[in-house]
C-alpha positions in Angstrom: 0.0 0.0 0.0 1.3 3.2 -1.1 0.9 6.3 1.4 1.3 9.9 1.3 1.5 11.8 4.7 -0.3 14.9 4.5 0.7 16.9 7.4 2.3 20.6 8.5 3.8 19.5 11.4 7.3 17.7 10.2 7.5 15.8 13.8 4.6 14.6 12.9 5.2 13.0 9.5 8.7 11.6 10.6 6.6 9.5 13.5 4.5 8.2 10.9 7.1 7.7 8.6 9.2 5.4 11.2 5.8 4.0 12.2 4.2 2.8 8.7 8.3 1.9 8.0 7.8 -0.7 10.0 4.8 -2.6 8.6 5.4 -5.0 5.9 3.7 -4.3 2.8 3.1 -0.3 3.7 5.4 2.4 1.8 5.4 6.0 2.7 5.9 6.9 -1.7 6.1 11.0 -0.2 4.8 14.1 2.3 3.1 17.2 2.2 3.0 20.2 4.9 -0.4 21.6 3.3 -3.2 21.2 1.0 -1.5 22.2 -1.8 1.2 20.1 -1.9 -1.0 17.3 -0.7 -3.1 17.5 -4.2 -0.4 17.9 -6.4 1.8 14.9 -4.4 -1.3 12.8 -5.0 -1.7 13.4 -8.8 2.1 12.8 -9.1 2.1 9.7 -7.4 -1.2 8.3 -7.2 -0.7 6.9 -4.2 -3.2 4.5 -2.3 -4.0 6.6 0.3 -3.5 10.1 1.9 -3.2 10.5 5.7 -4.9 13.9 6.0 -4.4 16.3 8.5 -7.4 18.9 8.8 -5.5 22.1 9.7 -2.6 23.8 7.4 -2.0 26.4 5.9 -3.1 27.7 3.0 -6.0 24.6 1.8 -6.8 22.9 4.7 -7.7 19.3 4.5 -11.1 19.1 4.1 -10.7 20.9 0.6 -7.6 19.0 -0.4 -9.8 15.8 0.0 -12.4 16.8 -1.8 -10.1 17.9 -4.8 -8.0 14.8 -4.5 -11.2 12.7 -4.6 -12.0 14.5 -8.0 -8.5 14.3 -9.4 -7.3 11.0 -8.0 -11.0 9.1 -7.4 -8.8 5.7 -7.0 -7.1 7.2 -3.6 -8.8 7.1 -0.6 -8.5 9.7 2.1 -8.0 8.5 5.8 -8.5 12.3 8.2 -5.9 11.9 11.6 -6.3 14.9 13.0 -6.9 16.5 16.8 -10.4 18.0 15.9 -13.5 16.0 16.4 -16.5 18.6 16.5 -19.2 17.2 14.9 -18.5 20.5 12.2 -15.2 19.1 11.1 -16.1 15.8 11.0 -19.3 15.6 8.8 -17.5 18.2 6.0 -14.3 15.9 5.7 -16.7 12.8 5.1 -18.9 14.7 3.2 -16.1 15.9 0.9 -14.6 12.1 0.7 -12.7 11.2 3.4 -13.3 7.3 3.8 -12.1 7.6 7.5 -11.6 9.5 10.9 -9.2 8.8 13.6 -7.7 11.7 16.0 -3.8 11.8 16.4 -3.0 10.0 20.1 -5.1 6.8 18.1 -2.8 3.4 18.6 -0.6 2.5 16.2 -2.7 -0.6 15.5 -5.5 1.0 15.3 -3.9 3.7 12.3 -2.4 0.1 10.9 -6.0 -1.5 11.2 -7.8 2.0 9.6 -4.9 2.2 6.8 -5.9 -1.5 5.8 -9.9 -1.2 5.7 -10.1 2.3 4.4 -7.9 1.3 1.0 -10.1 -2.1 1.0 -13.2 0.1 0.8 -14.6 0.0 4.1 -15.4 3.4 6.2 -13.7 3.9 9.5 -14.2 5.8 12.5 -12.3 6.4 16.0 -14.2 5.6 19.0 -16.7 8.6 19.9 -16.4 9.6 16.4 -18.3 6.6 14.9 -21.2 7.1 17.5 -21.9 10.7 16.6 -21.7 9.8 13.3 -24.3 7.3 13.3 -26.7 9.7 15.7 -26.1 12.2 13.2 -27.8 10.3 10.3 -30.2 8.3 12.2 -31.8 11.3 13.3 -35.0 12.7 11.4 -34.5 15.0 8.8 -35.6 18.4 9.7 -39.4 19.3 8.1 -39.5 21.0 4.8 -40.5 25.0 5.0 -43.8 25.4 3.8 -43.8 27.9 0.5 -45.3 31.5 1.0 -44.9 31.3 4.6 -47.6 34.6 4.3 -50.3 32.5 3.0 -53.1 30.7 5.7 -52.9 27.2 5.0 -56.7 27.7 2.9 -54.8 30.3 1.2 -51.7 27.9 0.1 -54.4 24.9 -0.7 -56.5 27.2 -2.7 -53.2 28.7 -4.6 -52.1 25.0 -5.0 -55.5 23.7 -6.8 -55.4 26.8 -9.0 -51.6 26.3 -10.1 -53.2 22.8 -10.9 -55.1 24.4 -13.5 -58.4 24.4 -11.8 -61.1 27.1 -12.3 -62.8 29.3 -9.3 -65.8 26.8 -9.8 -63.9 23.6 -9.6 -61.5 25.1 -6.6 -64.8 25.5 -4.9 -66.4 22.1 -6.0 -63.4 20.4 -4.5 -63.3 22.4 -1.2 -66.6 22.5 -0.4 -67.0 26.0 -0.5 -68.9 28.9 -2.7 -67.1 30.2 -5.7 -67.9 34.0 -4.2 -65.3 32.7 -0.8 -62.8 30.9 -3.6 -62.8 34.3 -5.1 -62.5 36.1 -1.7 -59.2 34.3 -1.1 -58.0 34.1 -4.1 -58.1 38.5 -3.5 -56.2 37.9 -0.6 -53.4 35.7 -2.3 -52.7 37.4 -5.1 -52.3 40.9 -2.7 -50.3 38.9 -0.4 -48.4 37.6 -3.1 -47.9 40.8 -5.2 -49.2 39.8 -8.3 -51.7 41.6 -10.8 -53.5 38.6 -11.7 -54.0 34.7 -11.7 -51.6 34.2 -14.7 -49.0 35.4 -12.5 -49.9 33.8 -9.3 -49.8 30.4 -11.1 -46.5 31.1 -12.7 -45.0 32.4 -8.9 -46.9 29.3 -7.3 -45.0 26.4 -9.7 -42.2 28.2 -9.2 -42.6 27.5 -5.6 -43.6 23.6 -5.9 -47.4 23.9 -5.8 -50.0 23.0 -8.5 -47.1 19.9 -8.9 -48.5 16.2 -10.7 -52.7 17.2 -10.3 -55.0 15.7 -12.7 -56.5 19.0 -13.9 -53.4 20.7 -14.3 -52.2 21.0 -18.3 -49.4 19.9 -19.7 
């Protein structure tokens, strides 16, 4: 396995150097101290993986990753780093990074990460992996309404119409007299700033509504 260290701290890459030196089948093919160098050291030598700091200078990490996963889609990213807020974390995956592990992890446990993350697999240190799996088995958070200034009759009424109903068939459908249809439709179009109901149909399938109805043309 081939293996660029991508780190600003030089201590830092000669530990892992001496460390990975020691593991049979592991080769340390060059280093970076930022970003930068990290990209264009990966294009050159297409290595296996890049062990990617978070914080340099100049690019950071996270946008060294996701560059080196567009140039270079064949190397996988493994972040050791000191940060673990859940900010820092969920941008380096989300840019690519197969893996997580904060610096202070055992050196079996980088050997053990280094192994699954160029096999494929996704890797996280301990406290890491927990947040991460809270993080997407939570609920997504509820869709915004459109025109937040319409009443919900409002929004239903301005939905039906972008369908292509009439006033009469708005009313048919909602149980209501065309003369209250009309009423609200008064309302909408003021609220939404439109002149007529040409325009509040264009504005309201611009917004989503009037969306996969029967009456509505195509």
């Amino acid at each position: 396995m081939r293996i660029l260290l991508a780190d600003d701290h030089p201590v830092v890459r000669s530990g892992l150097r001496a460390l990975l030196g020691t593991i049979e089948g592991f080769e340390v093919v060059g280093e970076a101290a930022d970003g930068e160098a990290a990209v264009r050291e990966t294009q050159l030598l297409r290595p296996d993986l890049v062990l990617m700091d978070v914080r340099m200078p100049g690019l950071g990490g996270v946008d060294a990753t996701r560059r080196i996963r567009a140039v270079a889609p064949d190397t996988a990213v493994l972040v050791l780093t000191m940060y673990d807020d859940d900010a820092t974390v969920l941008t380096a995956m989300q840019a690519g990074a197969r893996g997580y592990l904060l610096k202070g992890a055992e050196q079996d446990e980088i050997v053990g990460a280094i192994r699954a993350v160029v096999m494929g697999q996704a890797i996280f240190g301990p406290g890491i992996a927990g947040r991460v799996l809270d993080y997407f088995a939570a609920p997504p958070a509820p869709t915004a309404q459109p025109f937040p200034q319409l009443t919900a009759r409002e929004r239903e009424i301005l939905d039906l119409l972008a369908s292509g109903l009439r006033t009469a068939a708005i009313a048919q459908r909602m149980c209501l007299s065309p003369k209250t249809v009309s009423n609200h439709l008064t309302n909408v179009f003021a609220k939404l700033e439109v002149a007529d109901r040409t325009e509040a149909i264009l504005q309201a399938r611009e917004g989503g509504l009037g969306q996969d109805r029967p009456g509505r043309a195509r």
